[in-house]
C-alpha positions as CSV (number, residue, x, y, z in Angstrom):
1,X,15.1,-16.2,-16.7
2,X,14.9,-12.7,-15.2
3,X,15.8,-9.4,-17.1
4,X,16.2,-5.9,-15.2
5,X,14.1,-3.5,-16.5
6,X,16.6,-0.1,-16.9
7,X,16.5,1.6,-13.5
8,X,19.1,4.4,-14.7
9,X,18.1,8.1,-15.4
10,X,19.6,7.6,-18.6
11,X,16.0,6.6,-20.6
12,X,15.7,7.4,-24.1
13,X,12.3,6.9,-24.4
14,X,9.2,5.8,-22.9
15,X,8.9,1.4,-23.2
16,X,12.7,1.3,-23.9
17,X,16.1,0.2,-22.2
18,X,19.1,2.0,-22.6
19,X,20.1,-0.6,-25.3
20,X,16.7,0.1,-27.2
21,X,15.5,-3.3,-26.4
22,X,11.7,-3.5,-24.6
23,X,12.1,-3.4,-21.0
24,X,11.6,-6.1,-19.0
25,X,11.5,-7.6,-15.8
26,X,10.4,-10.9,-14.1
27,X,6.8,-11.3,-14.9
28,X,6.3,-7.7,-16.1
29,X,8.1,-4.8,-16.2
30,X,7.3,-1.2,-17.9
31,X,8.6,1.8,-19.0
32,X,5.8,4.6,-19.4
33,X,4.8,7.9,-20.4
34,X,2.6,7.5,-18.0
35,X,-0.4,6.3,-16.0
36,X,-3.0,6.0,-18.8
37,X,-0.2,4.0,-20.5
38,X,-0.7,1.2,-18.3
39,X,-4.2,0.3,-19.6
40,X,-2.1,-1.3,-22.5
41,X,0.3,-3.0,-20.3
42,X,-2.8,-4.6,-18.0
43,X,-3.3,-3.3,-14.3
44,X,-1.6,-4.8,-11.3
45,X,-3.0,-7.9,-9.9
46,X,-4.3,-9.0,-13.1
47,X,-5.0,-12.1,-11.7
48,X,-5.8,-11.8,-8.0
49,X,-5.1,-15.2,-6.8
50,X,-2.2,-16.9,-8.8
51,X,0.2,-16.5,-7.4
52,X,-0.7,-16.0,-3.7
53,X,1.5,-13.3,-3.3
54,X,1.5,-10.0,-5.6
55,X,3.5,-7.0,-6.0
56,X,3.1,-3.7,-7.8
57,X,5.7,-1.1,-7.9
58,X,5.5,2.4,-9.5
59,X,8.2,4.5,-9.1
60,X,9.9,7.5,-11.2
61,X,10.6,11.3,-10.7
62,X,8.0,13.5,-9.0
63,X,4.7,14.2,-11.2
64,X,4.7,10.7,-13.0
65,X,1.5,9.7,-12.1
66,X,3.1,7.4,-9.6
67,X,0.3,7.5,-6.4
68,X,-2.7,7.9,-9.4
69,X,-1.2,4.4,-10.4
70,X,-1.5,3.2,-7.3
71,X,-4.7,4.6,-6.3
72,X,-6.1,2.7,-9.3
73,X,-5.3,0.1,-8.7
74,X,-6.9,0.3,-5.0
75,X,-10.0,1.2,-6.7
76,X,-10.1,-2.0,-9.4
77,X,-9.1,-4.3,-6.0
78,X,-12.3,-3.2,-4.2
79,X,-14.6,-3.2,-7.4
80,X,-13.3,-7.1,-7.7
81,X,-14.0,-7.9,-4.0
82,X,-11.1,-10.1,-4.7
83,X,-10.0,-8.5,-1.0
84,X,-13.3,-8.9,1.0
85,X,-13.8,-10.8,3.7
86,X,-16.2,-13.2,5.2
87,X,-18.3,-10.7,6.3
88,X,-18.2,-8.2,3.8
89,X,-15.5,-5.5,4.9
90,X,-12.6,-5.0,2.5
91,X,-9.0,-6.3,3.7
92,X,-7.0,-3.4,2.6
93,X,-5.0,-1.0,3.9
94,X,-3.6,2.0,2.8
95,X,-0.4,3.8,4.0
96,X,1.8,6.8,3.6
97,X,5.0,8.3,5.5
98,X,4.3,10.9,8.5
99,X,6.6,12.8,7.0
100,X,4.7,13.7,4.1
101,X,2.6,16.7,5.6
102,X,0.8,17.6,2.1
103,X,-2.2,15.7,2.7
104,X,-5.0,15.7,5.7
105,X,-4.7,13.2,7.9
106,X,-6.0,9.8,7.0
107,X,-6.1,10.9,3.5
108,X,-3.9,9.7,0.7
109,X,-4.7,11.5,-2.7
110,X,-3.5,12.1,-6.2
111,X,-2.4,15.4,-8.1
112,X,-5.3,14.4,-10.4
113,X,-8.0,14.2,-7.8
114,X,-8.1,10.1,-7.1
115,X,-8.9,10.3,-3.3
116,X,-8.4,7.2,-0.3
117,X,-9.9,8.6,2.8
118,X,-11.2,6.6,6.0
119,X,-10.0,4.3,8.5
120,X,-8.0,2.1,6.6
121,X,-5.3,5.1,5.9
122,X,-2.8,5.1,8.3
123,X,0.1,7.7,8.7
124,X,2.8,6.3,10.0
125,X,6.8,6.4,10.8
126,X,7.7,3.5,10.4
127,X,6.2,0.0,8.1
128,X,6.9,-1.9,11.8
129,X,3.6,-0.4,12.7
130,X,2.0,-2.1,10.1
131,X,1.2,-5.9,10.4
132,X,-0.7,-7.3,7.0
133,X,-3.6,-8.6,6.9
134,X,-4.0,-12.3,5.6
135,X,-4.9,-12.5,2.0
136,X,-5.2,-8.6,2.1
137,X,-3.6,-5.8,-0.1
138,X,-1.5,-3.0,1.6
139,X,-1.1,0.3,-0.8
140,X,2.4,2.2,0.5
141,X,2.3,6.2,-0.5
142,X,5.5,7.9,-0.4
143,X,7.3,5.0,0.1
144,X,10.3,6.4,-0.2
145,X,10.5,7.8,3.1
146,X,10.8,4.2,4.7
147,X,13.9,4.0,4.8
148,X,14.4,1.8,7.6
149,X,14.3,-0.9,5.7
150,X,10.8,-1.3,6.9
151,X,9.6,-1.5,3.5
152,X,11.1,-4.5,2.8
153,X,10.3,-6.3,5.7
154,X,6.9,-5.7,5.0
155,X,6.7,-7.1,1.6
156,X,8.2,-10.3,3.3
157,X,5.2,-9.9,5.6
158,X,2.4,-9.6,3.0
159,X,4.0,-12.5,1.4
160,X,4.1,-14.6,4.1
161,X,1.2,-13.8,4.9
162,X,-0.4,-14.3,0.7
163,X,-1.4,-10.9,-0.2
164,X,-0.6,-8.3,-2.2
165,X,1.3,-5.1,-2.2
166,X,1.5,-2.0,-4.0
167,X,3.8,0.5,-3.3
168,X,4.1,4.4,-5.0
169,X,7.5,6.1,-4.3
170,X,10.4,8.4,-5.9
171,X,13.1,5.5,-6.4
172,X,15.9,8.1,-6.6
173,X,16.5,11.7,-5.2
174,X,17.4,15.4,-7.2
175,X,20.9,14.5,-7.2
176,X,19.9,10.8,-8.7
177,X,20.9,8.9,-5.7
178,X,19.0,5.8,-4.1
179,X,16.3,7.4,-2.5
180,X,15.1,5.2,0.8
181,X,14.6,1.3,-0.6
182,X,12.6,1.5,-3.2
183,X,14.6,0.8,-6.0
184,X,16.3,-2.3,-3.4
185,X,12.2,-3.5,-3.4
186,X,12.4,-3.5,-7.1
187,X,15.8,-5.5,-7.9
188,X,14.8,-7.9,-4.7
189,X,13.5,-10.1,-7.4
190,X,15.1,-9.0,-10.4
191,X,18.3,-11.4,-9.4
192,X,17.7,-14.9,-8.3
193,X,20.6,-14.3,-5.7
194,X,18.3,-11.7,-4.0
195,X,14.7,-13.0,-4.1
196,X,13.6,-13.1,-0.6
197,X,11.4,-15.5,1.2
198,X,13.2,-19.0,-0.2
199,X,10.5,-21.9,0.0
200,X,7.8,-19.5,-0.3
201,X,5.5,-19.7,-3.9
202,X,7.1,-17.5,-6.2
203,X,5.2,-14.4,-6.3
204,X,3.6,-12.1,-9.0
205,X,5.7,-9.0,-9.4
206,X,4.9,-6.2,-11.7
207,X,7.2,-3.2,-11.4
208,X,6.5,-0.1,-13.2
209,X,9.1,2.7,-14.3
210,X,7.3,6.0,-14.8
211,X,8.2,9.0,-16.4
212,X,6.9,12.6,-16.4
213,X,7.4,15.7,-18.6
214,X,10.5,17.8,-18.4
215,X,10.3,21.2,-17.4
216,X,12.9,22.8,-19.7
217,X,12.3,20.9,-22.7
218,X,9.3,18.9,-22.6
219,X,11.5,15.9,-23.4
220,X,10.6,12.3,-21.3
221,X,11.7,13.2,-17.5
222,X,13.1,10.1,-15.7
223,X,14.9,12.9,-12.7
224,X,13.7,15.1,-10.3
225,X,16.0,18.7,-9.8
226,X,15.8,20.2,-6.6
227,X,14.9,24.2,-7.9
228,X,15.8,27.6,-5.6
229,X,15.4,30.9,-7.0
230,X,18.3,32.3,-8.3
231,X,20.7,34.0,-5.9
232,X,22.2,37.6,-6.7
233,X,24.8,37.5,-8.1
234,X,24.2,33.9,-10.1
235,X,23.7,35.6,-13.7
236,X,27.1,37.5,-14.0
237,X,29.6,34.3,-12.8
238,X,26.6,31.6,-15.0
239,X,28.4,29.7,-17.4
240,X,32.0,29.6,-15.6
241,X,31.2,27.6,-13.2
242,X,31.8,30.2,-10.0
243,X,28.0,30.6,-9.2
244,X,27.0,30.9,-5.7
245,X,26.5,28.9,-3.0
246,X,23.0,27.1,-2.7
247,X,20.8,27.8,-0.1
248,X,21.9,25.5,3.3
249,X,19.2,23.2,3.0
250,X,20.4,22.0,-0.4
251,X,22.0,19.0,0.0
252,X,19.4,17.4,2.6
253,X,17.7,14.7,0.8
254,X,14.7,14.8,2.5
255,X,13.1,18.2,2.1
256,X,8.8,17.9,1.7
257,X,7.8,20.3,-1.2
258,X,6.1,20.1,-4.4
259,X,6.5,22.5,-7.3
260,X,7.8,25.4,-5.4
261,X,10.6,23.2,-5.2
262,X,10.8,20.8,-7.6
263,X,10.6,19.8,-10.9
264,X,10.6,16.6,-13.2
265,X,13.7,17.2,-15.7
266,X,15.6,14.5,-18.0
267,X,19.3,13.9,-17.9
268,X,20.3,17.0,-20.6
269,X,18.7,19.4,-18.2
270,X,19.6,17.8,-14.6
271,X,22.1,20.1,-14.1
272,X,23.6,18.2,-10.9
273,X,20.6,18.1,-9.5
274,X,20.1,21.5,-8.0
275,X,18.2,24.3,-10.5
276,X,17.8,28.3,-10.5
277,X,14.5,29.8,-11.5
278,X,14.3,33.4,-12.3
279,X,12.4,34.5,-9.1
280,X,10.2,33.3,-6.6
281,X,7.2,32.3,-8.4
282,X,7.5,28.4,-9.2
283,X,6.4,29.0,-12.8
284,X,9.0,31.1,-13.4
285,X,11.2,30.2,-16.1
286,X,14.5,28.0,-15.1
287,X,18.0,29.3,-15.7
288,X,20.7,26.5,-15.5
289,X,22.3,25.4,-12.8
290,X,22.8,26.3,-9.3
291,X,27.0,26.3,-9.7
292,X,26.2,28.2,-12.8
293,X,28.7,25.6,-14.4
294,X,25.4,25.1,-16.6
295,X,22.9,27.8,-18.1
296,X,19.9,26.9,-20.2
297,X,19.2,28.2,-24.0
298,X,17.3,31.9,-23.8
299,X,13.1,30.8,-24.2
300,X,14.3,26.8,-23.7
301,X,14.1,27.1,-19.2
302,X,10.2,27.1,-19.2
303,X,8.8,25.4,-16.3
C-alpha cells in the first residue's frame, strides 16, 4: 500500500529511485530539482481539510530550496484563509531552532528572499515549547536541529489536535549520517508498523526529497560536504591518502555556517564528507578531499 520514496544519497536523477522507478511514497512523495518543480507535483495541503491532519516534509542537502518550499506553502495557507479563525487572525505558527543564528530574531527567511517576520515566529530550543494550535498549521525551519525527538512529538500533537504541519530541514549531515529526526518524521508513515497515532484518521502526508546543484560538477546534489581551506602541506601527500589532519571542529555535526563552509555535492564528489578549497575565499575552487585519499580533475573543483 505504501512505497518509500529513495531516502539514500545515491539519486540518479531528479523524480527517480535508485531502481529508475518514479518515486513514491504514501499519498505523495517527490524527487526534485527543485522548488519550482513542485508546481507540477501540486503544493502541500492541496486539499486543506481532507484529511484533518496534513504533513509536508522538504528535506535534502543545503541550498535545495528546502525553507523557500516551505515558506510557500505558508504563503498559499494564508491566501486560502483555510487557517483563520473566528475572528479573523490566522492560526499559524512558524518556527525555527535557536541554534540557527543566521537570521534576526523572529524572522524566518529564504536564500531567495521569501520572508516570515512577526509574532507568530518563535525561536526556540526545544518543539516542547510549542503547543499547536487546533485546526492550525505549524511551519518548522531547520528542523533538523530538534533532535530531541521533539519533532516528532509534535507532529503527534498537530495531529491530535487536526492540523497541519510543514517542516524544512537537512535530513542527513556532510558525512551522510541521520541528521536530528527528520528522515525518522518521513519513514513514520512510510511503514504501517511505524505510523503513529493508531485510531486517529489517517492523515495527508506529502514528503518531498530535494536536490541542489553540485559544486564540482554541476551534476544533481543529494549531499552536503563540510569544506575547510586546504591545509599546507595537503597538495604534496593529495592522492595517497596521507593528507593532513582536518581542522578540530571537523567531525562535530552541528557546526552553523553557510557557504563559507559548505557546499551541496553528489555522491562522485562527496569525498567522505569533508572537502579542501584552494584558500579562504568560499568561491574558491575545490580540490578533493580533506585525507587527500581523493583529488578533483584540474578545472572540474569549481564551487
Amino acid at each position: 500500500m505504501r512505497q518509500a520514496i529513495a531516502l539514500t544519497q545515491r539519486l540518479r536523477s531528479p523524480g527517480r529511485t535508485m531502481s529508475g522507478a518514479p518515486a513514491k511514497a504514501l499519498n505523495e512523495g517527490r524527487l526534485v530539482a527543485n522548488t519550482s518543480e513542485l508546481h507540477r507535483h501540486g503544493w502541500p495541503l492541496k486539499s486543506w481539510r481532507s484529511p484533518p491532519a496534513q504533513l509536508a516534509v522538504f528535506m535534502g542537502p543545503m541550498y535545495s530550496g528546502k525553507t523557500s518550499g516551505m515558506l510557500r506553502a505558508v504563503r498559499a495557507a494564508r491566501l486560502s484563509r483555510a487557517f483563520a479563525a473566528a475572528d479573523g487572525s490566522e492560526r499559524i505558527t512558524v518556527v525555527r531552532s535557536q541554534q540557527d543564528t543566521r537570521s534576526p530574531t523572529s524572522t524566518v527567511v529564504s536564500r531567495d528572499g521569501l520572508m516570515e517576520r512577526g509574532a507568530h515566529v518563535r525561536v526556540v530550543a526545544s518543539m516542547d515549547e510549542v503547543t499547536p494550535v487546533p485546526g492550525g498549521l505549524l511551519a518548522v525551519d531547520e528542523a533538523q536541529f530538534f533532535a530531541d525527538g521533539s519533532l516528532l512529538r509534535a507532529w503527534q500533537a498537530v495531529r491530535k489536535a487536526e492540523g497541519a504541519m510543514l517542516v524544512s530541514g537537512l535530513d542527513r549531515d556532510f558525512m551522510g549520517r541521520p541528521f536530528g529526526d527528520v528522515l525518522a518524521l518521513a519513514r513514520m508513515h512510510m511503514e504501517a508498523d511505524l505510523a503513529p497515532g493508531r485510531g486517529l484518521p489517517e492523515p495527508l502526508v506529502r514528503i518531498y526529497r530535494l536536490v541542489s546543484k553540485c559544486a564540482v560538477c554541476g551534476a544533481p546534489a543529494a549531499l552536503t560536504a563540510r569544506v575547510i581551506p586546504a591545509p599546507a602541506g595537503w597538495a604534496s601527500t593529495a592522492g595517497h591518502g596521507g593528507g593532513q589532519t582536518p581542522h578540530a571542529r571537523s567531525d562535530d555535526q552541528v557546526l552553523v555556517g553557510d557557504k563559507d563552509s559548505y557546499q551541496a555535492v553528489c555522491l562522485a564528489h562527496h569525498g567522505g564528507g569533508l572537502l579542501v578549497r584552494q584558500a579562504d575565499d568560499p568561491d574558491s575552487p575545490l580540490l578533493g578531499s580533506a585525507d587527500g585519499a581523493v583529488v578533483f580533475a584540474r578545472g572540474d573543483g569549481r564551487a
